[in-house]
N, C-alpha and C positions, 0 to 999 in steps of 0.2 A: 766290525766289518772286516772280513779277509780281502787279500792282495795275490793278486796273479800276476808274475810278469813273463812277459812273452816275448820272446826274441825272434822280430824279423826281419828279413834284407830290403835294402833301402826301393825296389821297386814293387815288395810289399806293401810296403809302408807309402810309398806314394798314393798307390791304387786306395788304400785304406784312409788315408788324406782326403781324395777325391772325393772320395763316398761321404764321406763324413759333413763334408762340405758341403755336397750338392743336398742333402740331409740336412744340413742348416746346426752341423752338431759339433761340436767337438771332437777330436780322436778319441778321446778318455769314452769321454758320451758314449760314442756311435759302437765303439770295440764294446764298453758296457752290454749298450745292447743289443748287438750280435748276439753275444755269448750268451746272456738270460731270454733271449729269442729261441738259441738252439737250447736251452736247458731246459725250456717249458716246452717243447714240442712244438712252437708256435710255425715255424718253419716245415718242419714234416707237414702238419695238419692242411698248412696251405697249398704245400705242394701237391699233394691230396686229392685235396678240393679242387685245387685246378686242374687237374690232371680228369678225374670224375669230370667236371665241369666238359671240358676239353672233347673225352668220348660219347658225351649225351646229345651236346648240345656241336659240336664243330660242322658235321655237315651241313647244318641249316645255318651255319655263321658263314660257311662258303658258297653255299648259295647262295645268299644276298650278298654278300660284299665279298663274294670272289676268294678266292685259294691266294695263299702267300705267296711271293715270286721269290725264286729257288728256298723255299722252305726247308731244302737238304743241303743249303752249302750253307755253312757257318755266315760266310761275307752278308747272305741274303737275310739273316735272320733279322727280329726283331727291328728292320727298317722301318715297314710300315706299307710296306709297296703290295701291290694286291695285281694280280693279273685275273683273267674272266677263264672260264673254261678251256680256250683254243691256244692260252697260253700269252694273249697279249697283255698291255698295260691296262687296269682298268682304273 
């Protein structure tokens, strides 16, 4: 088996801590599989896919459960907050 080592700064390595963690993995583990993640395509293909996913199907995901709130500001992303057409909370 080969060996990579990889140098990086300590709020790298925290964030990469984190993940690893909330993953239930080891640092060794989790960097493992990042790296054979990106080396198998397994990450492109997802993004991919969701992205595909995203332009077929997102209109009819915001009509029923509403448009993202500020879907353009980084702050807003990924929260979970959904506002209705007119812009309020729904």
């Amino acid at each position: 088996m080969r060996q990579i080592n990889v140098r990086v700064d300590d709020a790298q390595y925290a964030e990469i801590e984190a993940r690893a963690a909330a993953a239930g993995m080891s640092v060794p583990d989790y960097v493992r599989q990042v790296v054979a993640d990106e080396a198998n395509d397994l990450r492109h293909r997802f993004l991919s896919a969701a992205a595909y996913f995203g332009a077929e199907w997102g209109e009819h995901f915001a009509e029923r459960f509403g448009h993202p709130a500020n879907a353009s500001s980084p702050a807003g992303r990924g929260r979970g907050h959904l506002v209705d057409e007119q812009g309020a909370a729904a």
